[in-house]
Rosetta silent file (secondary structure, phi, psi, omega in degrees, C-alpha in Angstrom):
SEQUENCE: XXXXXXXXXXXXXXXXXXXXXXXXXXXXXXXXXXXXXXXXXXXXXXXXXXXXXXXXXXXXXXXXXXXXXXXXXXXXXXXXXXXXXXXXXXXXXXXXXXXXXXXXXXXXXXXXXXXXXXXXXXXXXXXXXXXXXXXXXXXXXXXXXXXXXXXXXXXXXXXXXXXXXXXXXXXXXXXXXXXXXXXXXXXXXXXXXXXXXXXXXXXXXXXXXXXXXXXXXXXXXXXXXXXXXXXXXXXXXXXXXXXXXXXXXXXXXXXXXXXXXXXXXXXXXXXXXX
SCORE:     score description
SCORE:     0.000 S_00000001
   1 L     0.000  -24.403 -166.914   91.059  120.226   84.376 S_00000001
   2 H   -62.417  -53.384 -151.262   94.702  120.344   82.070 S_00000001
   3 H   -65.203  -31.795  144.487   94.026  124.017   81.693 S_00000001
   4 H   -22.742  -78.343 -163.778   93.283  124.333   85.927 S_00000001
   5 H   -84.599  -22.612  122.310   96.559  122.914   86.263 S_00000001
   6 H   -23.250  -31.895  159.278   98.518  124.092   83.723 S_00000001
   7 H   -88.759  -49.979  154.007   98.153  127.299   85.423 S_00000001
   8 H   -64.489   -2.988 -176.025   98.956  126.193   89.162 S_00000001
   9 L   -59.265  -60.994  167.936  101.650  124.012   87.164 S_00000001
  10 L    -1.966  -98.023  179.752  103.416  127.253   87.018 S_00000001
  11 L  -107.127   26.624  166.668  104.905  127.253   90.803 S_00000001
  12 L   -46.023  -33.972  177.579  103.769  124.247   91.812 S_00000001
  13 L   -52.674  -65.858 -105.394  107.224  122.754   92.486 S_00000001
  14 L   -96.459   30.928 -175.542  108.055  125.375   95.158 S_00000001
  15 L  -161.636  -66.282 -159.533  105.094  124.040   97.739 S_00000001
  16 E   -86.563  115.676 -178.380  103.923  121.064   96.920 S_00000001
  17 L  -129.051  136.728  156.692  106.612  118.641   97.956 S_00000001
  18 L   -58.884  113.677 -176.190  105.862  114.811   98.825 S_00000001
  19 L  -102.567  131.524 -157.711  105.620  114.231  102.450 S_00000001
  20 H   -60.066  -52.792  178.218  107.627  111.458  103.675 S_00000001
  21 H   -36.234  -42.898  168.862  104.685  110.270  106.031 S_00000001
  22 H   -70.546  -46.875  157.852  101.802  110.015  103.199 S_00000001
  23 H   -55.029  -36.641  167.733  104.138  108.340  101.276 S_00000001
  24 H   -64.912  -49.034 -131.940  104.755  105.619  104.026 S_00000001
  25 H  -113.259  -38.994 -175.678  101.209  105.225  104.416 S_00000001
  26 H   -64.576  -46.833 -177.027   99.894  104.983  100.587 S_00000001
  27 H   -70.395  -36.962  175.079  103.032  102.379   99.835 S_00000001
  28 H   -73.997  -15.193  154.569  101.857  100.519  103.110 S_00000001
  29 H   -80.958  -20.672 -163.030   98.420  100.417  101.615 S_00000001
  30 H  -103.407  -20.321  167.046   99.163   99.817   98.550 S_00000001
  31 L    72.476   53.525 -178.144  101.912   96.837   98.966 S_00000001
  32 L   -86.153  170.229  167.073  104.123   96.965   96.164 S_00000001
  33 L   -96.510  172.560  155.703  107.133   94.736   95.001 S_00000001
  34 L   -70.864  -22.815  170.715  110.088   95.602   93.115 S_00000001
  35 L   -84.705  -12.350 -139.288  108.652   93.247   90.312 S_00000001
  36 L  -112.554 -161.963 -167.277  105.456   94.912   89.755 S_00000001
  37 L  -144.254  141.895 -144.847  104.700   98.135   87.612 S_00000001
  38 E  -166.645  127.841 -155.273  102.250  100.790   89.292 S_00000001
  39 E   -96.697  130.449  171.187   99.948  103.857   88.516 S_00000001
  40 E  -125.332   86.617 -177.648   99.995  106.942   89.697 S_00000001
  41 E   -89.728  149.088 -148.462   97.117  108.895   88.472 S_00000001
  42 L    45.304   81.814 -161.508   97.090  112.633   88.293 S_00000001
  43 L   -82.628  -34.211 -158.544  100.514  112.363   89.101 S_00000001
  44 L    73.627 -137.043 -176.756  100.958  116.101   88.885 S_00000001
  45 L   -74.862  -22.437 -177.085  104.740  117.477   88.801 S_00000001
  46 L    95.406   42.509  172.448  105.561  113.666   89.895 S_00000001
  47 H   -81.422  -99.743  172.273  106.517  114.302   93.449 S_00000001
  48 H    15.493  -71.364 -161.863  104.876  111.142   94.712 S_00000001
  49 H   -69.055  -49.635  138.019  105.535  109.327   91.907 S_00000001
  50 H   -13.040  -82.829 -169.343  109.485  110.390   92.306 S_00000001
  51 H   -50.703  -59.217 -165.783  109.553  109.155   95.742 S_00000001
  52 H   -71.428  -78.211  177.080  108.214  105.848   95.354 S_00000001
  53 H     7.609  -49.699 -163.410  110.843  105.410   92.360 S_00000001
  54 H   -63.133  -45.204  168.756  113.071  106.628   94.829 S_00000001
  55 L   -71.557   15.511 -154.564  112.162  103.800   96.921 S_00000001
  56 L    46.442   43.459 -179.600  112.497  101.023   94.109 S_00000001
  57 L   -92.982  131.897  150.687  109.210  101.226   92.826 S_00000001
  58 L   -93.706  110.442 -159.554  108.286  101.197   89.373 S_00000001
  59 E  -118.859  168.760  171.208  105.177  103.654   88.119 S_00000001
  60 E  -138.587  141.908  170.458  104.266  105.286   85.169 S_00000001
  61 E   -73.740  121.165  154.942  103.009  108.826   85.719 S_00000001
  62 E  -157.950  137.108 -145.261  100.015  110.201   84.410 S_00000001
  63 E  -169.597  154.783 -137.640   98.054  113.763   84.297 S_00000001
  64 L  -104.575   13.700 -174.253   95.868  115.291   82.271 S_00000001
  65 L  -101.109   62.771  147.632   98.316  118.710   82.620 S_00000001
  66 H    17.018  -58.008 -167.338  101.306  119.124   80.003 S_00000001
  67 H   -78.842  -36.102  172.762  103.130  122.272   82.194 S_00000001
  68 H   -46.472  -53.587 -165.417  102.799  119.477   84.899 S_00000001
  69 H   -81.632  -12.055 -179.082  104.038  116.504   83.290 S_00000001
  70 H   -95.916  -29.363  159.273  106.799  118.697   81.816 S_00000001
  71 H   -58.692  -33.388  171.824  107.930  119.586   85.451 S_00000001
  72 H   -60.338  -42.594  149.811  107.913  115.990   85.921 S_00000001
  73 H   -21.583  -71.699 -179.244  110.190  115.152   82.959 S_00000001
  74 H   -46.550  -44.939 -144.572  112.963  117.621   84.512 S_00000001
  75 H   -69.608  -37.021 -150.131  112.365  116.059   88.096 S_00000001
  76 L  -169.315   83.527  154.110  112.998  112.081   86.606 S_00000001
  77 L   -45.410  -25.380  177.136  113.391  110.759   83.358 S_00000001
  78 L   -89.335    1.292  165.184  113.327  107.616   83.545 S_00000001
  79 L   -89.020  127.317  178.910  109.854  107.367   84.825 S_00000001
  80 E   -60.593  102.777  142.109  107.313  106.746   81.759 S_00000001
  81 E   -91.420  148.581 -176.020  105.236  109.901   81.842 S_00000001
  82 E  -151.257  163.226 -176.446  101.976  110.551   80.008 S_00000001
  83 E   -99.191  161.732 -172.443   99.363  112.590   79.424 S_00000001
  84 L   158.416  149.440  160.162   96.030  111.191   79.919 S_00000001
  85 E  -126.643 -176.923 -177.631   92.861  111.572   82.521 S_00000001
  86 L   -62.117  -29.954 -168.621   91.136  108.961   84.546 S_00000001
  87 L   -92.864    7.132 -177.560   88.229  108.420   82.766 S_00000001
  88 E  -150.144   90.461 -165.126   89.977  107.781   79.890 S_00000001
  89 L  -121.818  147.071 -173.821   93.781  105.970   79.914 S_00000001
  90 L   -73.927   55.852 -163.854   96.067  104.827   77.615 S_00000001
  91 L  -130.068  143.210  158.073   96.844  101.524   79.213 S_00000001
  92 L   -73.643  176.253  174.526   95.886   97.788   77.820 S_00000001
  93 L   -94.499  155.553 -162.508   94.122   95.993   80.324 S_00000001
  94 L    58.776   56.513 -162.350   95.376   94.203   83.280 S_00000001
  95 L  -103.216  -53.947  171.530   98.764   96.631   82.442 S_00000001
  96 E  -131.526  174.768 -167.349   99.332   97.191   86.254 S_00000001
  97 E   -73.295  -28.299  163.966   99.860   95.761   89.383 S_00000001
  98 E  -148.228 -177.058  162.656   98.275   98.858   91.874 S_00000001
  99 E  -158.981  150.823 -164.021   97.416  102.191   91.648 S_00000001
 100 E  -116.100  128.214 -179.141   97.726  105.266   93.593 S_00000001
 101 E  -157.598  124.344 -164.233   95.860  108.406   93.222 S_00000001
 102 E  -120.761  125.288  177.727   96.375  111.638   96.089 S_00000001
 103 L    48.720   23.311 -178.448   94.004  114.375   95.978 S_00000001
 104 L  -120.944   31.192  153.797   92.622  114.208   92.329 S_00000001
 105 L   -46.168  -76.730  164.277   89.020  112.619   93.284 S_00000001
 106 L     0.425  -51.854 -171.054   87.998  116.243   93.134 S_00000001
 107 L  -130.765   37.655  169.138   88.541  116.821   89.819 S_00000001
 108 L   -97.783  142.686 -155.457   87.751  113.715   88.184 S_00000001
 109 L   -96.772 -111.057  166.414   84.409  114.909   85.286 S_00000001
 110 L   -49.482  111.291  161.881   82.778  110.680   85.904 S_00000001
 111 H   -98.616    3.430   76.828   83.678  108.860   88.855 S_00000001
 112 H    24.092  -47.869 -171.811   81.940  105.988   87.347 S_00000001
 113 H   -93.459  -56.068 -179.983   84.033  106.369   84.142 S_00000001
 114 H   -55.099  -70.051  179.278   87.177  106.546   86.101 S_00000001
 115 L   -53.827  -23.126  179.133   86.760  103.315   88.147 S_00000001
 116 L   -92.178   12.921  159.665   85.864  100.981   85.618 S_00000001
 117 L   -92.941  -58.701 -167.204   89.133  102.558   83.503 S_00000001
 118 L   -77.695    9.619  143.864   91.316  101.479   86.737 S_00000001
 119 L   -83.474  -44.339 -174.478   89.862   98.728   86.972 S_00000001
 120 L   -50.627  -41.795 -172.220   89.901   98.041   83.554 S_00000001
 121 L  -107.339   10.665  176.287   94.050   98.540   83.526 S_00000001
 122 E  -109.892  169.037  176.033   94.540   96.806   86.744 S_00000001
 123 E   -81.757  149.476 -171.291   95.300   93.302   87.333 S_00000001
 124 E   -58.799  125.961 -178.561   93.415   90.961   89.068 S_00000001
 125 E    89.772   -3.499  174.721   94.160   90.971   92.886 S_00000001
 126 E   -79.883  152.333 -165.607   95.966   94.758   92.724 S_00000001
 127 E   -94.093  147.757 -178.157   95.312   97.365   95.115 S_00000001
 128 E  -140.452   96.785 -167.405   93.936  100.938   94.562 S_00000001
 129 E  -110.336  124.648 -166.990   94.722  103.448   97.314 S_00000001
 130 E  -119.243  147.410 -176.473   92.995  106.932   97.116 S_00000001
 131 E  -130.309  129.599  174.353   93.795  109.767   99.202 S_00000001
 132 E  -166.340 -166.468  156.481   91.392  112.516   98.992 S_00000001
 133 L   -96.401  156.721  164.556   89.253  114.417  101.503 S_00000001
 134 L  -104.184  150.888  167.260   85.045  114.026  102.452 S_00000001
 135 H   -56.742  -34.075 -170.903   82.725  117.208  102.961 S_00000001
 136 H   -84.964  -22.775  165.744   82.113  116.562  106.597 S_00000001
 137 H   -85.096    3.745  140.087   86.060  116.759  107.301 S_00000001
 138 H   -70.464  -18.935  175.073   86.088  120.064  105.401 S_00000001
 139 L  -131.852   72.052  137.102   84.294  121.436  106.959 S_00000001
 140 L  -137.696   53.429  139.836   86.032  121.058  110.678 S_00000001
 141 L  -106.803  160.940 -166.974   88.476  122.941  108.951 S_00000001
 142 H   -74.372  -21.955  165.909   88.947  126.293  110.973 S_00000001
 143 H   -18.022  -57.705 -154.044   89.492  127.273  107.250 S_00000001
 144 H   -73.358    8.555 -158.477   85.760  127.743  106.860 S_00000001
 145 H  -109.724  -17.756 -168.260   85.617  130.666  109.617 S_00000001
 146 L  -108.802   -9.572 -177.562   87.961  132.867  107.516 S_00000001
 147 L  -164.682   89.883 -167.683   86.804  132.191  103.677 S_00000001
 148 H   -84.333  -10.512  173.173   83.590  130.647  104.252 S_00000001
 149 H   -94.658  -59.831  153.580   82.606  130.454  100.256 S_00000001
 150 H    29.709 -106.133  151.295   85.594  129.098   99.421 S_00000001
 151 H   -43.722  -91.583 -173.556   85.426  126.486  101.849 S_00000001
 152 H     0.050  -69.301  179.288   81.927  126.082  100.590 S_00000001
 153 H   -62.684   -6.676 -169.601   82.859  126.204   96.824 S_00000001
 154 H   -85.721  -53.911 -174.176   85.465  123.660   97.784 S_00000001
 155 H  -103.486  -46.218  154.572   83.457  120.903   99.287 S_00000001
 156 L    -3.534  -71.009 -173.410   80.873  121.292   96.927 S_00000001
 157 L   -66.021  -25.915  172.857   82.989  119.699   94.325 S_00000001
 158 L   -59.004  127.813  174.860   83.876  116.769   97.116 S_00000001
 159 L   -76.152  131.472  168.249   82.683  113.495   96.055 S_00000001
 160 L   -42.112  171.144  175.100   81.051  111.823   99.608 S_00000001
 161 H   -63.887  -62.872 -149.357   82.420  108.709  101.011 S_00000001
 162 H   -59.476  -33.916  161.417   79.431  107.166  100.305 S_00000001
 163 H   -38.425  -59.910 -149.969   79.644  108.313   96.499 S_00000001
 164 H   -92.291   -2.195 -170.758   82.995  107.357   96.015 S_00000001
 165 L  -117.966   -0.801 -167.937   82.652  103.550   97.950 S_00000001
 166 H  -107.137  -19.886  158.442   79.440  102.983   95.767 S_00000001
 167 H   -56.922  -66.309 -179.015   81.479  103.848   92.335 S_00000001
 168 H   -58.314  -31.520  166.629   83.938  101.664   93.205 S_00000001
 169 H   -74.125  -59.453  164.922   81.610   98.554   94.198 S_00000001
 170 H   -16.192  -40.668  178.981   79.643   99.427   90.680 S_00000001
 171 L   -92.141   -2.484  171.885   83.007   98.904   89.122 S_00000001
 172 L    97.598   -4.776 -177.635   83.487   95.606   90.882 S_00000001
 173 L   -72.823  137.573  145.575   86.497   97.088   93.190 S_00000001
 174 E   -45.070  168.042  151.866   86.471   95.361   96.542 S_00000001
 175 E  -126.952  129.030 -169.782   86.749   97.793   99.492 S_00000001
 176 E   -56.492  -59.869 -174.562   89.822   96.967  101.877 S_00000001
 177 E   167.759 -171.060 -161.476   89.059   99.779  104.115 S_00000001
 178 E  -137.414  142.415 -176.947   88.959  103.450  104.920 S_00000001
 179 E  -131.146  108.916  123.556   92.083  104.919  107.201 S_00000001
 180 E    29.054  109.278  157.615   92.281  108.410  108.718 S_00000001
 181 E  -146.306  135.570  172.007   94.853  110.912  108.526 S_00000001
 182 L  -103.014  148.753  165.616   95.152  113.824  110.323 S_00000001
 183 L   -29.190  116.742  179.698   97.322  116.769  109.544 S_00000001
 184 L  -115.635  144.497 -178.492  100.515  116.673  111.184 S_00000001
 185 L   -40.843  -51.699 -175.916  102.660  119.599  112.194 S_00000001
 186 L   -75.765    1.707 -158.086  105.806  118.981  109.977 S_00000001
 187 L   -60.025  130.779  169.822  103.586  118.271  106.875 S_00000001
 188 L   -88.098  -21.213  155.026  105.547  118.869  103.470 S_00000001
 189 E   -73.231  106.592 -176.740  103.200  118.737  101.257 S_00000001
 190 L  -117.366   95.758 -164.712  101.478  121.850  101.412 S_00000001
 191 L  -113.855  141.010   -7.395   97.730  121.202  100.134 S_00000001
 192 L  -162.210  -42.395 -164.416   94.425  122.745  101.140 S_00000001
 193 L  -118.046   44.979 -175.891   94.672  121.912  105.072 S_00000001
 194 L  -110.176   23.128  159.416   98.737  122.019  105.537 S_00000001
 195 L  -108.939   23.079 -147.135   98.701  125.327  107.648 S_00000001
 196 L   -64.729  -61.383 -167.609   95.986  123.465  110.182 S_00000001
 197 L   -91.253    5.861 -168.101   99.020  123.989  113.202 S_00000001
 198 L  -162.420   81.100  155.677  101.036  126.863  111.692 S_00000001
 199 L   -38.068  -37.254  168.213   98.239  129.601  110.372 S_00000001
 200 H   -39.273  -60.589 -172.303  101.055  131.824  108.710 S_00000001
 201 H   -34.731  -37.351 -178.338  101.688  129.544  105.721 S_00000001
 202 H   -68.724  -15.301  158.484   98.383  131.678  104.049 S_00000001
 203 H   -52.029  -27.263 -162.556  100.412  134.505  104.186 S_00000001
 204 L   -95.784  105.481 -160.820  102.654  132.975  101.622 S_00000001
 205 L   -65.671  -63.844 -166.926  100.887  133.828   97.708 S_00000001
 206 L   -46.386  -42.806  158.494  103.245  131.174   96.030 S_00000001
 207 L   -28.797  -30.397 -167.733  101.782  128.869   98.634 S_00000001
 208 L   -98.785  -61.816 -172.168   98.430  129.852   98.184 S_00000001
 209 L   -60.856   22.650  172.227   98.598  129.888   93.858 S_00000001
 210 L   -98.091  -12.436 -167.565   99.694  125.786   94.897 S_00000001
 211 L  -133.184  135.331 -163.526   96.422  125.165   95.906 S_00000001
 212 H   -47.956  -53.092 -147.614   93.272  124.860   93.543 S_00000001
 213 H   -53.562  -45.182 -139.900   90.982  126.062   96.206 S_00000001
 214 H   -87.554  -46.620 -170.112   92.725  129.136   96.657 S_00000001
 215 H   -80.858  -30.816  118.110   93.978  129.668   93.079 S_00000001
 216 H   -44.237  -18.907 -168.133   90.767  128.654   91.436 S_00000001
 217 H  -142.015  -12.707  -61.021   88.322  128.892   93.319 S_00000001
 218 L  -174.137  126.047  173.800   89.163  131.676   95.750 S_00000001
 219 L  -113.573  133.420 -139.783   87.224  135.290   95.371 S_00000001
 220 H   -82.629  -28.242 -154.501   89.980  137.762   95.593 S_00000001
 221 H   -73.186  -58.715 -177.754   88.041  140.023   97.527 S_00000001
 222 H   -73.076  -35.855  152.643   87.363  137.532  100.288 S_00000001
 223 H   -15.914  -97.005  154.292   91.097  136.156  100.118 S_00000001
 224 H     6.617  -89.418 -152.882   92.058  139.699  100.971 S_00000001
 225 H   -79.659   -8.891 -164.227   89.857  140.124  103.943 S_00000001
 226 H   -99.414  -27.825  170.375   89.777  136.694  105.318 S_00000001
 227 H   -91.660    8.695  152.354   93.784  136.869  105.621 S_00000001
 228 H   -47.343  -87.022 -162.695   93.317  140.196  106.820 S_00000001
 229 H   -74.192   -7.202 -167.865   91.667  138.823  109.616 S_00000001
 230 H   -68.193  -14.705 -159.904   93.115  136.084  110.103 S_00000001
 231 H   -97.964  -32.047 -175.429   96.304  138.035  110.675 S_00000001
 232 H   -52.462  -47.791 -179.677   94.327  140.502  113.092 S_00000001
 233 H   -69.687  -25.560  178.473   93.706  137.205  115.043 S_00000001
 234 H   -86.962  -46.537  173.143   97.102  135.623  115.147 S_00000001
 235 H   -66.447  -31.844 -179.403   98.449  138.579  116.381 S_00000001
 236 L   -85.974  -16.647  168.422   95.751  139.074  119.464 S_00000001
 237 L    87.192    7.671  178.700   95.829  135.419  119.625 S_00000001
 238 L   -56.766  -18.550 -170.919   91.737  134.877  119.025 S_00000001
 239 H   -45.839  -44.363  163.319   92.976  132.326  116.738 S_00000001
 240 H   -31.066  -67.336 -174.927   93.266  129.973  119.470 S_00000001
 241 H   -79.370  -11.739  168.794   89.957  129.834  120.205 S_00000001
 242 H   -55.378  -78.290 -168.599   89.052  130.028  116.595 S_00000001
 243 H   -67.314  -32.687  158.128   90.903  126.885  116.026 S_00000001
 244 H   -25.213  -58.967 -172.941   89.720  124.934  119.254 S_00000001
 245 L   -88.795   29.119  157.845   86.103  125.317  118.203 S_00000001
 246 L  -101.796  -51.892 -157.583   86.839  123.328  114.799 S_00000001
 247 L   -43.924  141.463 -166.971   88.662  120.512  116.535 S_00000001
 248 L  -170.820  176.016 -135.143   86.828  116.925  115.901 S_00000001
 249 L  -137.117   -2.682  168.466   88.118  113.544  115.838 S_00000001
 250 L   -43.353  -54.205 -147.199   86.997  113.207  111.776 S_00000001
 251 L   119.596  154.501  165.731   90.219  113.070  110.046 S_00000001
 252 L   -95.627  -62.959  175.474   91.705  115.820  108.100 S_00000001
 253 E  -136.214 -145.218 -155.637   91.654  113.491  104.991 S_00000001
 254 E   178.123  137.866  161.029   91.339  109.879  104.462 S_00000001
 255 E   -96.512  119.152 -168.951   92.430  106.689  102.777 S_00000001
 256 E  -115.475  126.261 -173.461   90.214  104.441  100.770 S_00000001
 257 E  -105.118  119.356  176.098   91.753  101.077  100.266 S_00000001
 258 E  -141.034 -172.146 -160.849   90.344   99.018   97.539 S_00000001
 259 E  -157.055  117.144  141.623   91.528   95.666   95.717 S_00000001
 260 L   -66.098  132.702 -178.559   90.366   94.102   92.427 S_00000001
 261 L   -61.359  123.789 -166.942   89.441   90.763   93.088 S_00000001
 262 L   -64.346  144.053  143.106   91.206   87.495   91.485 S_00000001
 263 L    11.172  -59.205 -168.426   89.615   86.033   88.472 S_00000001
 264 L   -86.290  -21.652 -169.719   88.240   83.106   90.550 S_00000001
 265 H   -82.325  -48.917 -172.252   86.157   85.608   93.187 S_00000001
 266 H   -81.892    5.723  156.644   84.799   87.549   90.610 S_00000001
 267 H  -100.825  -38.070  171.381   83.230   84.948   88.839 S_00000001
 268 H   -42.699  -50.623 -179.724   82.021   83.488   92.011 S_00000001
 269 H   -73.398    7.844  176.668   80.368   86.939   93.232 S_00000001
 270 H  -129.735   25.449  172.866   78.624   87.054   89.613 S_00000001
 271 H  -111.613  -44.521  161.740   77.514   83.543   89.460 S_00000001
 272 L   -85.283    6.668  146.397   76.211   84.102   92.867 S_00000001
 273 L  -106.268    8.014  167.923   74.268   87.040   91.916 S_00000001
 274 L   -74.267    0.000    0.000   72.813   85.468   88.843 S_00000001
């Protein structure tokens, strides 16, 4: 994955921005203080991780991408960046108080491996809020009518809900709850589904190399022809009806809220499964 991102690392800045909304909604899931100290895994370039700083949070940064972690450096020094992946992190245990991790499910090698590390470095009663996508709300993206392998090759690699909530009990994580989010028009962050109300943005290549599917995963040939038509459609306006007959009531993406459990619960749930 370093070597993935190391290469979208590149021009990564110039698109992917933290959007103020996702950010309200991860710090209201995740409920930090000003005392505590807080994880941000696959941090990327640090936008996120920036922001809550910004907001008097204290995180340490971490990604398993060098050209990444060295945009983050530039953005904010004084946030502890590191290099490092999920399934394997350079934290003692019980080091912090939550942890945050936005759209790097995907590309975690052991999800299995991963939770029992962030569990492993979190403290008893801390919070874990994941932002990621599911396969069935990839595909009601209208995405899939113009670069249908893609899409495909895309949600392939999505771990299910049901994957991802049964890793996380395996590892002993609680589960809070699961939240919604739909796309919103003004979205700043511009990630896999941020042209959902404004089709143009795929016109834009830096825009495009920002996002794995497209810059990774993407067959240039169908690129090519799928914004081809896509443009054939925006101008005649079929687009409309294009995007109508995706619309669904899924979610665009999704918040998984989870909580290690104090000390005292977790011997009580393993005394009462003994």
């Amino acid at each position: 994955m370093g070597a993935k991102y190391d290469r979208i690392g590149i021009g990564y800045n110039i698109t992917r921005k933290a959007d103020p909304y996702i950010a309200e909604q991860l710090l209201k899931h995740l409920l930090p203080t000003s005392e505590g100290i807080y994880l941000d895994i696959g941090c990327g370039t640090g936008n996120y991780t920036n922001e809550f700083q910004k907001r008097g949070f204290q995180f340490i940064g971490i990604d398993p991408s060098e050209e990444m972690l060295e945009k983050a450096r530039q953005k904010n020094k004084n946030i502890d960046w590191r290099i490092g992946a999920v399934e394997s992190i350079a934290l003692l245990d019980k080091t912090v108080d939550g942890i945050v991790s936005s759209l790097t499910l995907h590309h975690w090698t052991d999800l299995k491996k991963g939770f029992s590390e962030l569990y492993r470095v979190l403290k008893p009663n801390g919070r874990i809020v994941l932002f990621t996508a599911i396969p069935e709300q990839m595909k009601g993206y209208w995405l899939n009518h113009y670069f249908p392998k893609m899409l495909s090759d895309s949600i392939a690699q999505m771990p299910g809900l049901d994957s991802v909530k049964n890793a996380m009990l395996n590892s002993r994580f609680q589960i809070l709850g699961i939240d919604n989010y739909f796309v919103q028009p003004d979205l700043q962050d511009k990630f896999l589904y941020c042209g959902k109300h404004h089709p143009e943005l795929y016109f834009d290549e830096h825009l495009r190399n920002g996002i794995s599917s497209f810059s990774s995963l993407g067959n240039r040939t169908e690129v090519e022809e799928g914004l081809s038509q896509l443009k054939t459609d925006i101008d005649n306006g079929s687009i409309n009806s294009v995007i109508d007959a995706y619309t669904n009531d899924l979610g665009d993406y999704l918040y998984i809220i989870g909580k290690k459990p104090a000390a005292d619960e977790e011997n009580n749930s393993v005394l009462t499964a003994s």
